[in-house]
Predicted model as a PDB file, atoms N, CA, C, CB and O in Angstrom, pLDDT in the B-factor column:
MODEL        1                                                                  
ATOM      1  N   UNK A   1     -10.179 -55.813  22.757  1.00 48.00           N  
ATOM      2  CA  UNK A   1      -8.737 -55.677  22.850  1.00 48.00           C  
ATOM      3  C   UNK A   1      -8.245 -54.854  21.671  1.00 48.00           C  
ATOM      4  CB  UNK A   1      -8.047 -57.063  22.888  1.00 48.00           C  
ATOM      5  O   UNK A   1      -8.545 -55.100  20.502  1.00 48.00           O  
ATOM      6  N   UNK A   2      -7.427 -53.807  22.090  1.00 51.00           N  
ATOM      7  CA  UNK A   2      -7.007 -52.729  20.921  1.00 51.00           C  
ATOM      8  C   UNK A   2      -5.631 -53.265  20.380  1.00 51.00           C  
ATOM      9  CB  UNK A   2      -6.808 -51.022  21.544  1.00 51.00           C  
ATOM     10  O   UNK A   2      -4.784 -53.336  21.270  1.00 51.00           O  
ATOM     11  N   UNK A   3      -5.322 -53.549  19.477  1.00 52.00           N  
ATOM     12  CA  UNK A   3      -3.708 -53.952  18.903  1.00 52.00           C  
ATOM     13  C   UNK A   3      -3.108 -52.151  18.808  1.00 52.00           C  
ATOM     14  CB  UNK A   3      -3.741 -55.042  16.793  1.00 52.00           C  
ATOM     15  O   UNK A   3      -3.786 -51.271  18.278  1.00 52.00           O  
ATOM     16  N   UNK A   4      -2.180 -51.987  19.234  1.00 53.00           N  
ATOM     17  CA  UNK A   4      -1.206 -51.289  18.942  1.00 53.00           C  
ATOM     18  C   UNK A   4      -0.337 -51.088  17.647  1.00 53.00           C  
ATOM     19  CB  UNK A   4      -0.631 -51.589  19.715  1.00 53.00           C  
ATOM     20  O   UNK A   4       0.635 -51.835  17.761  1.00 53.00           O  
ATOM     21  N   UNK A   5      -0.295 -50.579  16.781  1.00 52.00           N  
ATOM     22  CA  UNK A   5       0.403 -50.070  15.386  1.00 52.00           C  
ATOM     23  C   UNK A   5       1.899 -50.086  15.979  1.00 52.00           C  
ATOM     24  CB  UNK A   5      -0.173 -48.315  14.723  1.00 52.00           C  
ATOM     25  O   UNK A   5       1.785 -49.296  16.916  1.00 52.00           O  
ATOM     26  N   UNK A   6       2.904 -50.416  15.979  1.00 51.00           N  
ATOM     27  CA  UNK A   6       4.000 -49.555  16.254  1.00 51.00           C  
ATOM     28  C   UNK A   6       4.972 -50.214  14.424  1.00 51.00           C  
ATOM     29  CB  UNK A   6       4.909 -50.033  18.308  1.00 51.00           C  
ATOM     30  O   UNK A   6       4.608 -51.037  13.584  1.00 51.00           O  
ATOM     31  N   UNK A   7       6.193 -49.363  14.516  1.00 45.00           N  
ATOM     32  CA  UNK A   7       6.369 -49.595  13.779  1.00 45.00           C  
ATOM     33  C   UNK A   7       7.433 -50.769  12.925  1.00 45.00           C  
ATOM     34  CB  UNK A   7       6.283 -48.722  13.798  1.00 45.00           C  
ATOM     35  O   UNK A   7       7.894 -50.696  11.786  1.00 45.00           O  
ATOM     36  N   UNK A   8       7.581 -51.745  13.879  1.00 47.00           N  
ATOM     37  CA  UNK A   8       7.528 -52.912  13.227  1.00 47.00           C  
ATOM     38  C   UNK A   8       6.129 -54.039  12.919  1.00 47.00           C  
ATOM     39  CB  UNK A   8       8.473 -53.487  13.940  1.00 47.00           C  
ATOM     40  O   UNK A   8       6.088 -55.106  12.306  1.00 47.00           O  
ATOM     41  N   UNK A   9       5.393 -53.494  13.421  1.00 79.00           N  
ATOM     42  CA  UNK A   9       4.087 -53.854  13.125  1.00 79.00           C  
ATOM     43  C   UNK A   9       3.365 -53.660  11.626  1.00 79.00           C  
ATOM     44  CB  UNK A   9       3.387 -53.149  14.066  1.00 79.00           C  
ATOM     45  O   UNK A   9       2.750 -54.442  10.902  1.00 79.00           O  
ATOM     46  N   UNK A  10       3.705 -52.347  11.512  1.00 95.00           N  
ATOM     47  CA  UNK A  10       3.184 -51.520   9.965  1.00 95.00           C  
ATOM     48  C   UNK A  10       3.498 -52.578   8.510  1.00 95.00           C  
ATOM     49  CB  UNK A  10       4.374 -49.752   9.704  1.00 95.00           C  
ATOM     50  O   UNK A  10       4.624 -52.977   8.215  1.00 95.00           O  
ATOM     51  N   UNK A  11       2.584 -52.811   7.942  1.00 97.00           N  
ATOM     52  CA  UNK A  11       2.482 -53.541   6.759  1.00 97.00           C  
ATOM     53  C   UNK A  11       2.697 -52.744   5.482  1.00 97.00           C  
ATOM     54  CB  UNK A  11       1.215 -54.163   6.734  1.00 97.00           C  
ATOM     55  O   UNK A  11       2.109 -51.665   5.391  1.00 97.00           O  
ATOM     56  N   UNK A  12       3.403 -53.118   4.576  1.00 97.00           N  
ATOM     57  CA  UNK A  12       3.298 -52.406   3.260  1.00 97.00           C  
ATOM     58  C   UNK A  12       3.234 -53.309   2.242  1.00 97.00           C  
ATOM     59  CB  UNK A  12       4.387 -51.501   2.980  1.00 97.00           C  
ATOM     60  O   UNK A  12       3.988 -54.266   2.069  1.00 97.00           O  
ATOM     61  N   UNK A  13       1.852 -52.805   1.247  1.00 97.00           N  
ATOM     62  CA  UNK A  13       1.321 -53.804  -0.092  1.00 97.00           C  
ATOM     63  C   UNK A  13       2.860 -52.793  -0.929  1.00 97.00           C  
ATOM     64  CB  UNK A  13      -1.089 -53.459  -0.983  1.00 97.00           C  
ATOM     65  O   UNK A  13       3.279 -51.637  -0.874  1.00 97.00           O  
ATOM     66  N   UNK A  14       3.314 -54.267  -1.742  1.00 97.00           N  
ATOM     67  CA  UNK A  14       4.468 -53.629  -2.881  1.00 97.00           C  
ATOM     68  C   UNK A  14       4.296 -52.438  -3.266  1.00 97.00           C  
ATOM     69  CB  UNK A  14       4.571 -54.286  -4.185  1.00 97.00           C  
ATOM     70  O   UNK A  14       4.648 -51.739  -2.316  1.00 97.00           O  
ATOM     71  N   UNK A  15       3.943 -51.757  -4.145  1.00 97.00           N  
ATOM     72  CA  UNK A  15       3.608 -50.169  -4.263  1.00 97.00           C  
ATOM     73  C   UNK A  15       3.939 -49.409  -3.333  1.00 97.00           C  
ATOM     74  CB  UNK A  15       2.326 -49.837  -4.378  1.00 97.00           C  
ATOM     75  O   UNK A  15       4.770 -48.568  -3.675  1.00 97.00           O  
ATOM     76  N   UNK A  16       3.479 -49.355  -1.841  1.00 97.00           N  
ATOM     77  CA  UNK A  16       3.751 -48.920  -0.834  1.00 97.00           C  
ATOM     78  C   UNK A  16       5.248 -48.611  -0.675  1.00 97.00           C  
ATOM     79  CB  UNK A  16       3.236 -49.693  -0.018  1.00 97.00           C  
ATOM     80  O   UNK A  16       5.845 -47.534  -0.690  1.00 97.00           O  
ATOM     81  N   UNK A  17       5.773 -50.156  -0.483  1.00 97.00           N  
ATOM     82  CA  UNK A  17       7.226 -50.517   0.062  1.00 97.00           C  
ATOM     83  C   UNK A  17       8.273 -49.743  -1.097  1.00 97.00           C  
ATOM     84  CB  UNK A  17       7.486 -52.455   0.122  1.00 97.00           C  
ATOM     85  O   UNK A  17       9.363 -49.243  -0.821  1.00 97.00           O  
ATOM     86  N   UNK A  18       7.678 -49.787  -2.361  1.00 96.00           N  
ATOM     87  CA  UNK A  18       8.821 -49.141  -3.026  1.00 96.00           C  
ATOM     88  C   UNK A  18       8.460 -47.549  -2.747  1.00 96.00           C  
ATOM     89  CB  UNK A  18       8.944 -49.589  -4.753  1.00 96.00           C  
ATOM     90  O   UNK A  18       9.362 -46.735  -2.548  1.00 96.00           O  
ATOM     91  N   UNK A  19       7.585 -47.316  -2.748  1.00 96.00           N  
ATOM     92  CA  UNK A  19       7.438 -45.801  -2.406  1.00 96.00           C  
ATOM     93  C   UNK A  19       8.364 -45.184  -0.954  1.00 96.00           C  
ATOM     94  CB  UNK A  19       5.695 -45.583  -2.127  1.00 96.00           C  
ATOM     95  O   UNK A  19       8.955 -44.111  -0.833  1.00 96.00           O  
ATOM     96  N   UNK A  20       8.210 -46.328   0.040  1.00 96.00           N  
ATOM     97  CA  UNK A  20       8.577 -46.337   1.401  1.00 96.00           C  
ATOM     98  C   UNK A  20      10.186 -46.163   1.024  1.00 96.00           C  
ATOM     99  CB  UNK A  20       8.053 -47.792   2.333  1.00 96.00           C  
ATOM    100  O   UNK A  20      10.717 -45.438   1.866  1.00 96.00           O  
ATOM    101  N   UNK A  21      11.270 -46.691  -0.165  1.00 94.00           N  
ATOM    102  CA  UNK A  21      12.018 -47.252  -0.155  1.00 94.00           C  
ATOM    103  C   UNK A  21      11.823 -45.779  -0.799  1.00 94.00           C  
ATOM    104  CB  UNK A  21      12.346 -48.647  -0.379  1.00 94.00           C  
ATOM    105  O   UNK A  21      10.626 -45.662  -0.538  1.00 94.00           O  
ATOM    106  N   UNK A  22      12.103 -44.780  -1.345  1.00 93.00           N  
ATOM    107  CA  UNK A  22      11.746 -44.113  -2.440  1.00 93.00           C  
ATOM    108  C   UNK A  22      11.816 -43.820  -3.582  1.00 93.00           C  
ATOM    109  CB  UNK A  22      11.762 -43.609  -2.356  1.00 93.00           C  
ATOM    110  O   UNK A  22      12.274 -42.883  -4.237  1.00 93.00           O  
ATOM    111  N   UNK A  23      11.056 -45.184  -3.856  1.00 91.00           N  
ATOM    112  CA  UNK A  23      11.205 -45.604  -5.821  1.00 91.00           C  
ATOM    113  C   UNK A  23      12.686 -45.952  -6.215  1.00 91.00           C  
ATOM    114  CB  UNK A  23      10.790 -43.993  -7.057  1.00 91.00           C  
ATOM    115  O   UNK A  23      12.938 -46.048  -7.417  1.00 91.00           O  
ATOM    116  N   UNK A  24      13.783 -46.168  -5.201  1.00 92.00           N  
ATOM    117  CA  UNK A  24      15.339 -46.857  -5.287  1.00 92.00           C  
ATOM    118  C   UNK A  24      15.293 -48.132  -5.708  1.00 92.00           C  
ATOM    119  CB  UNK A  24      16.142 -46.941  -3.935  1.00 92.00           C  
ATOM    120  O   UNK A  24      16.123 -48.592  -6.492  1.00 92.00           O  
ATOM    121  N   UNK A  25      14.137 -48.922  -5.125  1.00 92.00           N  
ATOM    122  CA  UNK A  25      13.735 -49.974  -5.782  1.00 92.00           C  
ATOM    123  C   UNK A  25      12.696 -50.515  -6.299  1.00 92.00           C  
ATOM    124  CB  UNK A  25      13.958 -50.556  -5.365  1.00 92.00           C  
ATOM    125  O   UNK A  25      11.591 -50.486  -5.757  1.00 92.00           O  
ATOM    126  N   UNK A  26      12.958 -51.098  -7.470  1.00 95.00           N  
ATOM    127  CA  UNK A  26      11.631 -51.531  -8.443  1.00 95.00           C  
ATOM    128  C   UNK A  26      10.861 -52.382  -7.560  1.00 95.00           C  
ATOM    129  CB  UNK A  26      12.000 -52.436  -9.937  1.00 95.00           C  
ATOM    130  O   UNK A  26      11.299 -53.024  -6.605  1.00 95.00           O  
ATOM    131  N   UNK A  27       9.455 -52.311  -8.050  1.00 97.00           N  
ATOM    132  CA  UNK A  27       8.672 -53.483  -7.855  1.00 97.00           C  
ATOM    133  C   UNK A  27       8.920 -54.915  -7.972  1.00 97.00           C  
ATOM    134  CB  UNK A  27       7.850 -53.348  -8.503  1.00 97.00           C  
ATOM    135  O   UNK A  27       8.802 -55.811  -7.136  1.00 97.00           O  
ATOM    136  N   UNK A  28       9.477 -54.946  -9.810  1.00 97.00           N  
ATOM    137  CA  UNK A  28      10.050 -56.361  -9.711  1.00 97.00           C  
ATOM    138  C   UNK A  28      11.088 -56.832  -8.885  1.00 97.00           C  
ATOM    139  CB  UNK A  28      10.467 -56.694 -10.798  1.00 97.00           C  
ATOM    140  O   UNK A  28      11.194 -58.032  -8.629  1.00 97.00           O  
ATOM    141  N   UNK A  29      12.005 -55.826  -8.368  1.00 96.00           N  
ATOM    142  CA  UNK A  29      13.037 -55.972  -7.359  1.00 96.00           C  
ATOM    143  C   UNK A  29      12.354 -57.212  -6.131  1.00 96.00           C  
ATOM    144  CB  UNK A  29      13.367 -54.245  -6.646  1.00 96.00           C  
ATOM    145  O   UNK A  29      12.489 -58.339  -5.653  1.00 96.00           O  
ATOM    146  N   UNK A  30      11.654 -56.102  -6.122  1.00 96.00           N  
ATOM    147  CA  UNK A  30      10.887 -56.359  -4.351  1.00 96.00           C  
ATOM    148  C   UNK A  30      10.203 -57.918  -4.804  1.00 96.00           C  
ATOM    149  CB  UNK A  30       9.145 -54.753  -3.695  1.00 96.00           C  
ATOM    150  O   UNK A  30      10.605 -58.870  -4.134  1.00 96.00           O  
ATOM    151  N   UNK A  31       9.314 -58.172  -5.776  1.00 96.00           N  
ATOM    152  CA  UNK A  31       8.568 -59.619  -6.424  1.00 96.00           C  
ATOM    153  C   UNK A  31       9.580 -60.474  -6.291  1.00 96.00           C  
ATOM    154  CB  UNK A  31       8.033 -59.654  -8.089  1.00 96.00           C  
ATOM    155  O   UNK A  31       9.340 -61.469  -5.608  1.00 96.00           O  
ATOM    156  N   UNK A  32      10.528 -60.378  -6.702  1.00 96.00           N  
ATOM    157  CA  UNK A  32      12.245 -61.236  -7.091  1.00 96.00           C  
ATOM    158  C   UNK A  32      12.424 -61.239  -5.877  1.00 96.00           C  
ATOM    159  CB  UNK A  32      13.731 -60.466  -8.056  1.00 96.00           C  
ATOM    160  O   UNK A  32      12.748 -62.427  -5.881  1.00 96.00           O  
ATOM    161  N   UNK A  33      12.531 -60.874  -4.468  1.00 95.00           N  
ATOM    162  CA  UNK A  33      13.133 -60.929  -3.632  1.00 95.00           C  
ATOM    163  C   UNK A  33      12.052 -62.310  -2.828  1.00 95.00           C  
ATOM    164  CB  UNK A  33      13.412 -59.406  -3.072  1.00 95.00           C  
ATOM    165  O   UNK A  33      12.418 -63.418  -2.433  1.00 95.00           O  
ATOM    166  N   UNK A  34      10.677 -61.692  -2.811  1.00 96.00           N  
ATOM    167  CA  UNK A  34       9.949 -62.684  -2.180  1.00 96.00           C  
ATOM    168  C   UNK A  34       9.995 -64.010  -3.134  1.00 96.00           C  
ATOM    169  CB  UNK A  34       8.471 -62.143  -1.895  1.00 96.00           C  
ATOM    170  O   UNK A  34      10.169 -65.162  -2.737  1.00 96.00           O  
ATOM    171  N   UNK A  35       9.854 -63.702  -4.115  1.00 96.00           N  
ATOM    172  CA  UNK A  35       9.635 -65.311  -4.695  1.00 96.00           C  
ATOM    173  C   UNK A  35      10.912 -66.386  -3.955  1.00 96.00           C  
ATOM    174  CB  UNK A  35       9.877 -65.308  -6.759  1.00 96.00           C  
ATOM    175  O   UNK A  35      10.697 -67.496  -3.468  1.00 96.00           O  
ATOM    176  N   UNK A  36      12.280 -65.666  -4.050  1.00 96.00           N  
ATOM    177  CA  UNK A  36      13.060 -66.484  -3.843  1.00 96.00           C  
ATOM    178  C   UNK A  36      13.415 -65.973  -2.386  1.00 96.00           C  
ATOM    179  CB  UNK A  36      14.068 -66.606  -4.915  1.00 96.00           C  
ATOM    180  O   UNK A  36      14.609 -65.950  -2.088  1.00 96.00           O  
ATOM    181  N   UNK A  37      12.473 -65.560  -1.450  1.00 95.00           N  
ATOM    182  CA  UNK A  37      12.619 -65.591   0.123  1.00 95.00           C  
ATOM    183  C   UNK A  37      13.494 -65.128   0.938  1.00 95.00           C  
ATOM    184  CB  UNK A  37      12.667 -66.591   0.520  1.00 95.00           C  
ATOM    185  O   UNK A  37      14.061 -65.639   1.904  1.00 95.00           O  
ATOM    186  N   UNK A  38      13.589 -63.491   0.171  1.00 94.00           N  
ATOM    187  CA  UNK A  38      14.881 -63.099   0.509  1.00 94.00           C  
ATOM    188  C   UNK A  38      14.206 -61.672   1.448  1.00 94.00           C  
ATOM    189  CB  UNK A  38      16.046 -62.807  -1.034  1.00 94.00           C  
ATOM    190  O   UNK A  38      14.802 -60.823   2.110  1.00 94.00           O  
ATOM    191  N   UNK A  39      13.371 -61.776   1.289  1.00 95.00           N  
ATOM    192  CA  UNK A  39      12.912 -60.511   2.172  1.00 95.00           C  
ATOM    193  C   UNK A  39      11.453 -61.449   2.781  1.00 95.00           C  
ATOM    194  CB  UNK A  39      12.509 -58.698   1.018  1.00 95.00           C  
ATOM    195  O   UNK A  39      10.882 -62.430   2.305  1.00 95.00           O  
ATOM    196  N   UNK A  40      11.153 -60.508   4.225  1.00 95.00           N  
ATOM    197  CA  UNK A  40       9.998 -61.201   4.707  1.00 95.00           C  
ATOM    198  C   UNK A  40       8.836 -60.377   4.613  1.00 95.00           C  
ATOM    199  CB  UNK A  40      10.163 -61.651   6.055  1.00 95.00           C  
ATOM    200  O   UNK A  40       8.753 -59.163   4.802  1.00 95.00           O  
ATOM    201  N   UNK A  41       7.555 -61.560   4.155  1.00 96.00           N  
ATOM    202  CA  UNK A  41       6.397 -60.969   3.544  1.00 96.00           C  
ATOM    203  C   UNK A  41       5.640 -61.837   4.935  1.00 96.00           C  
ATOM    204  CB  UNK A  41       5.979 -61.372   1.597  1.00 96.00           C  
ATOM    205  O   UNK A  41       6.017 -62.865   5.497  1.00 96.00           O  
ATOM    206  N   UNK A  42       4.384 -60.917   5.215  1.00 96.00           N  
ATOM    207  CA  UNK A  42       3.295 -61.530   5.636  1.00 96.00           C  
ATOM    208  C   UNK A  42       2.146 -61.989   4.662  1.00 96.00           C  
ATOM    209  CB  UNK A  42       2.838 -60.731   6.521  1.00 96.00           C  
ATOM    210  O   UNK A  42       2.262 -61.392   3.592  1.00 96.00           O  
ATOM    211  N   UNK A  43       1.393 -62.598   4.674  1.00 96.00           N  
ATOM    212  CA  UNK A  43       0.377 -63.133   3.753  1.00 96.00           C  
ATOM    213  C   UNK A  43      -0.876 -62.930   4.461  1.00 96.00           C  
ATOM    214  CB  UNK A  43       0.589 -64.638   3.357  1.00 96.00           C  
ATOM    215  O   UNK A  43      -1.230 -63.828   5.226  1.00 96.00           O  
ATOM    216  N   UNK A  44      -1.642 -61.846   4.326  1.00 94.00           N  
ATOM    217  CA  UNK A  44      -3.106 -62.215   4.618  1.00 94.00           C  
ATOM    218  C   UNK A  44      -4.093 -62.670   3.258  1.00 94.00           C  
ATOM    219  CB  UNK A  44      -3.773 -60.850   5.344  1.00 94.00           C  
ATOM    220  O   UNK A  44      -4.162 -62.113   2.163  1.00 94.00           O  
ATOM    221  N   UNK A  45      -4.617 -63.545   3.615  1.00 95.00           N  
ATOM    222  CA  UNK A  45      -5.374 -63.852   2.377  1.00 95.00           C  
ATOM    223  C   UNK A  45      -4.576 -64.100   1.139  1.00 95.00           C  
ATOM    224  CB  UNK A  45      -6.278 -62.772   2.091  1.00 95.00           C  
ATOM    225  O   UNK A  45      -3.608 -64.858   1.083  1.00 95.00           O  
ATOM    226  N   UNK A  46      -5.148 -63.271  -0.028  1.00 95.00           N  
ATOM    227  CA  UNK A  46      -4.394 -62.819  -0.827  1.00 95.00           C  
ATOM    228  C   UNK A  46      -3.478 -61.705  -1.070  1.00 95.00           C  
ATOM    229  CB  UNK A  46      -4.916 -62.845  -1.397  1.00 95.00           C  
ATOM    230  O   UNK A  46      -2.892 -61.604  -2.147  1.00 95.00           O  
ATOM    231  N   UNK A  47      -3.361 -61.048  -0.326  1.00 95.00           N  
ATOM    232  CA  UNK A  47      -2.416 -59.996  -0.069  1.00 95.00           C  
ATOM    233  C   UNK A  47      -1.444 -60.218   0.488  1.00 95.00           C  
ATOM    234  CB  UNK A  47      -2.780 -59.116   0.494  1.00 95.00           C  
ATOM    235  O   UNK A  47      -1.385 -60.812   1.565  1.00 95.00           O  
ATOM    236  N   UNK A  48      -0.369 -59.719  -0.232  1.00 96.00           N  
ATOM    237  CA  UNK A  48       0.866 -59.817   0.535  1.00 96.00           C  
ATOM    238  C   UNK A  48       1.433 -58.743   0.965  1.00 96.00           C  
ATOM    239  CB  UNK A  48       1.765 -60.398  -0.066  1.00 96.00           C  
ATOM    240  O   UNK A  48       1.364 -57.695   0.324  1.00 96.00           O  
ATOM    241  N   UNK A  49       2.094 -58.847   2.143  1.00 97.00           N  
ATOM    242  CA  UNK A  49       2.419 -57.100   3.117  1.00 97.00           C  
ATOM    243  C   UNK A  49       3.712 -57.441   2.866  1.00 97.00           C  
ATOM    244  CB  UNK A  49       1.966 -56.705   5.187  1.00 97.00           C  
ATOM    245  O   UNK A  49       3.776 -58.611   2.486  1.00 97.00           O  
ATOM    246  N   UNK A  50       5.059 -56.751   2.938  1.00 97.00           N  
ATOM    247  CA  UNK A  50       6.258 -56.933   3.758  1.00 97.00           C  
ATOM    248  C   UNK A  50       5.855 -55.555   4.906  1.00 97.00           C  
ATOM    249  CB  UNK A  50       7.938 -56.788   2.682  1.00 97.00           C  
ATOM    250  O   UNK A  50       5.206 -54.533   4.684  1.00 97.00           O  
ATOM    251  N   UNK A  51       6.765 -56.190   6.594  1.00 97.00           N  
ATOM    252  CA  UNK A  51       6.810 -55.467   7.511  1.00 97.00           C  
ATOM    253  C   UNK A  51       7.554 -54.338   7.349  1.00 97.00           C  
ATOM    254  CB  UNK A  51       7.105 -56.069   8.403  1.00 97.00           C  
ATOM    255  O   UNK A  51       8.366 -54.469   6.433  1.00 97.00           O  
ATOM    256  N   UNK A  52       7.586 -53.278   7.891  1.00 96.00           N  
ATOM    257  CA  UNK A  52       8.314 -51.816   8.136  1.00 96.00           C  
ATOM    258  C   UNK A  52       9.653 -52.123   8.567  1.00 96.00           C  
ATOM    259  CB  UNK A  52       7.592 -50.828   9.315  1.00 96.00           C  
ATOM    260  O   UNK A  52      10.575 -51.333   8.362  1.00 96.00           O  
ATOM    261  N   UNK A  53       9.872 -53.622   9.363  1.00 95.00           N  
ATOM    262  CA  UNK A  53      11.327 -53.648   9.773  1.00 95.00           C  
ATOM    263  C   UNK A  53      12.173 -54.681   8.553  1.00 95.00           C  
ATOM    264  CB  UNK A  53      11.432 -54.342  11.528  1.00 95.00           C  
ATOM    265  O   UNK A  53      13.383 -54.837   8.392  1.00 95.00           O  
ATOM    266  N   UNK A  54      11.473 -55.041   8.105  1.00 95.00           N  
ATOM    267  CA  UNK A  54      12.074 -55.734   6.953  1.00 95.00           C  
ATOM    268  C   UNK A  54      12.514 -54.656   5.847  1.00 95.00           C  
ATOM    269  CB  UNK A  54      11.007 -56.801   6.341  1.00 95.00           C  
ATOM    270  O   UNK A  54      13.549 -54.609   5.184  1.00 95.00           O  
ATOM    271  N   UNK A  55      11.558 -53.929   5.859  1.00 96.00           N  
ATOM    272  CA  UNK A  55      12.335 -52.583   4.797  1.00 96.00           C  
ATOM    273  C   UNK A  55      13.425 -51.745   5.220  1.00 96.00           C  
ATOM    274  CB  UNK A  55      11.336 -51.405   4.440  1.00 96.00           C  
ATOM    275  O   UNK A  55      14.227 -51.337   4.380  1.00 96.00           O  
ATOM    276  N   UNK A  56      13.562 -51.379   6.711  1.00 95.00           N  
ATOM    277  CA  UNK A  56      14.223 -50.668   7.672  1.00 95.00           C  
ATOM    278  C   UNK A  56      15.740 -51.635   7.496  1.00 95.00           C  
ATOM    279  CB  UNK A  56      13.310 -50.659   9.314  1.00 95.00           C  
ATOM    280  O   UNK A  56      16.933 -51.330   7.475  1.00 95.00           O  
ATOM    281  N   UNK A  57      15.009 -52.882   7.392  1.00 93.00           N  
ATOM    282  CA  UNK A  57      16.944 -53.635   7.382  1.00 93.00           C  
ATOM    283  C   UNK A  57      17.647 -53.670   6.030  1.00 93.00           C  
ATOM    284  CB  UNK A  57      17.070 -55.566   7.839  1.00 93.00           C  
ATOM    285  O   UNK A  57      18.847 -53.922   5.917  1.00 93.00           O  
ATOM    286  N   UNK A  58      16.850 -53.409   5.035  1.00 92.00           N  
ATOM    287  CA  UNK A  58      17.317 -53.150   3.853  1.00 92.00           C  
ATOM    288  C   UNK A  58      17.926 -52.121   3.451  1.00 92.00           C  
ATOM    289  CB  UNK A  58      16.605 -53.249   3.210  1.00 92.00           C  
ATOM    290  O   UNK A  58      18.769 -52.178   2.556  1.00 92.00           O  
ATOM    291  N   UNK A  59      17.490 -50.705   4.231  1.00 92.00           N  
ATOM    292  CA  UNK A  59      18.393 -49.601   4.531  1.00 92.00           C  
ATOM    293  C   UNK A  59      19.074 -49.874   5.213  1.00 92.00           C  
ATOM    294  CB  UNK A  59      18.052 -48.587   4.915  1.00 92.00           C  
ATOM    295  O   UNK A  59      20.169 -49.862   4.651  1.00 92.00           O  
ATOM    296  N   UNK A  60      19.182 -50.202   6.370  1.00 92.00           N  
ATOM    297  CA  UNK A  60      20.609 -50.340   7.146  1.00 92.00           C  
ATOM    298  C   UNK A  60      21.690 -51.378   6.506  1.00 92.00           C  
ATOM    299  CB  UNK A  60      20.314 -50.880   8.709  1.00 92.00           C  
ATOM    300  O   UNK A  60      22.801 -51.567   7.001  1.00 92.00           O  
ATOM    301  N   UNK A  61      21.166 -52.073   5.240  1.00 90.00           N  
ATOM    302  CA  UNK A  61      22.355 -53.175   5.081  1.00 90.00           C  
ATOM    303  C   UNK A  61      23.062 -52.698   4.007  1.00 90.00           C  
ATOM    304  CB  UNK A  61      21.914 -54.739   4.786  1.00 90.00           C  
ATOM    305  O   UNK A  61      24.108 -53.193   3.590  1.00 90.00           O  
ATOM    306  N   UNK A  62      22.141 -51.127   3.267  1.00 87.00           N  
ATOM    307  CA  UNK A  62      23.106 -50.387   2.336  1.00 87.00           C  
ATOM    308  C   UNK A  62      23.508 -49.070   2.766  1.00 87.00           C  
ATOM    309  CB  UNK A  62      22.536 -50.219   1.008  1.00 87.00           C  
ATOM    310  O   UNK A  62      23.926 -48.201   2.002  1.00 87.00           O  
ATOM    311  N   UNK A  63      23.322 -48.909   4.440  1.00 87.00           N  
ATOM    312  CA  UNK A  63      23.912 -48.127   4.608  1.00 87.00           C  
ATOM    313  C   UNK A  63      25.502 -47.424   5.170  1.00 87.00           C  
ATOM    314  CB  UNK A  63      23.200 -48.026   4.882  1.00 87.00           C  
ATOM    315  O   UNK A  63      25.702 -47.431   6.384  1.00 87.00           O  
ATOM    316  N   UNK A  64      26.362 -46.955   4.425  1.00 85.00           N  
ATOM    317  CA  UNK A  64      27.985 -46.837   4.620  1.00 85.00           C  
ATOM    318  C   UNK A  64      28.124 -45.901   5.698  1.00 85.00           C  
ATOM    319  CB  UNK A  64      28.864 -46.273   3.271  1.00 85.00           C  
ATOM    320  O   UNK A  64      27.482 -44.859   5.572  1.00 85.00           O  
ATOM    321  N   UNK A  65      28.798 -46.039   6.693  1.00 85.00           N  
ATOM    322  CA  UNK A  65      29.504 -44.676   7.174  1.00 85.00           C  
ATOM    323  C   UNK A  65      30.209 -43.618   6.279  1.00 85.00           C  
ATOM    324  CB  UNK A  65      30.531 -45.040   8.056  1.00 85.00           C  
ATOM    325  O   UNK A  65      30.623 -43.714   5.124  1.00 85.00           O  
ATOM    326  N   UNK A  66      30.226 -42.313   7.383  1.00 84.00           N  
ATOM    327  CA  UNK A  66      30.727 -41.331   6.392  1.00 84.00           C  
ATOM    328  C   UNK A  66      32.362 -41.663   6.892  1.00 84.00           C  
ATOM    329  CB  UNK A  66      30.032 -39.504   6.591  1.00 84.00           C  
ATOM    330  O   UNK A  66      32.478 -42.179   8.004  1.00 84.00           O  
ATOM    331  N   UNK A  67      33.564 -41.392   6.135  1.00 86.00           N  
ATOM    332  CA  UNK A  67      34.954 -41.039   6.529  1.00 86.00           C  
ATOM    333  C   UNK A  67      35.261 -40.703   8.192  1.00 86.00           C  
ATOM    334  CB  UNK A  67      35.312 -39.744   5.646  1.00 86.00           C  
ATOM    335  O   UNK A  67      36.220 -41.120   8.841  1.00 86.00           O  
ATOM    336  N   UNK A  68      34.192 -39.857   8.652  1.00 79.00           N  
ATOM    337  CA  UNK A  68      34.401 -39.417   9.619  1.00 79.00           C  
ATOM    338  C   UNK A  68      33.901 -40.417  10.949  1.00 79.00           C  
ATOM    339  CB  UNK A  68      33.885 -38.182   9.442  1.00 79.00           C  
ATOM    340  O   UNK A  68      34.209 -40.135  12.107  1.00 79.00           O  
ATOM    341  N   UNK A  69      33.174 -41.489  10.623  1.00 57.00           N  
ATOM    342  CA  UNK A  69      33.037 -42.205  11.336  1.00 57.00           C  
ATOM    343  C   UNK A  69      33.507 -43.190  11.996  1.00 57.00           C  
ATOM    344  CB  UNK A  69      32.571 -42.326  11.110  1.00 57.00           C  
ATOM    345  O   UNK A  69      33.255 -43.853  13.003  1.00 57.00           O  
ATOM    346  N   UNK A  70      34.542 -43.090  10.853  1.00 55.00           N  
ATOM    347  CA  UNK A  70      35.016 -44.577  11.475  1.00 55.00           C  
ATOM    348  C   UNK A  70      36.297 -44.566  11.913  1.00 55.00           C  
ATOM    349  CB  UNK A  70      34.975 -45.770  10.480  1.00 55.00           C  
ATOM    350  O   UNK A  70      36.793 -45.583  12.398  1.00 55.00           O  
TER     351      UNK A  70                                                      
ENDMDL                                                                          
END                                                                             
């Protein structure tokens, strides 16, 4: 059985996610957020992922319309 990638599927180790984010937010940002369960992490093992849509809602929750939008 083949799993499918799509992209709420996609995992990112911290490093990643701030890169994904582009370096707007710190690492410790992102650490501070999971400790106190404010963003969602998967756990394999010892690794911890956050999902692609968990980062995706973090842009959309700072993102403003322009003047012209609204």
């Amino acid at each position: 059985m083949q799993h499918q990638h799509t992209a709420q599927r996609r995992l990112y180790r911290i490093p990643q996610a701030v890169e994904y984010l582009d370096g707007v937010i710190t690492e410790k940002t992102i650490r501070s957020w999971i400790w106190r369960r404010q963003i969602d992490v998967v756990r394999i093992g010892r690794a911890v992922c956050i999902p692609q849509d968990a980062l995706d809602r973090i842009i959309e929750r700072g993102t403003m319309p322009s003047r012209d939008a609204r």
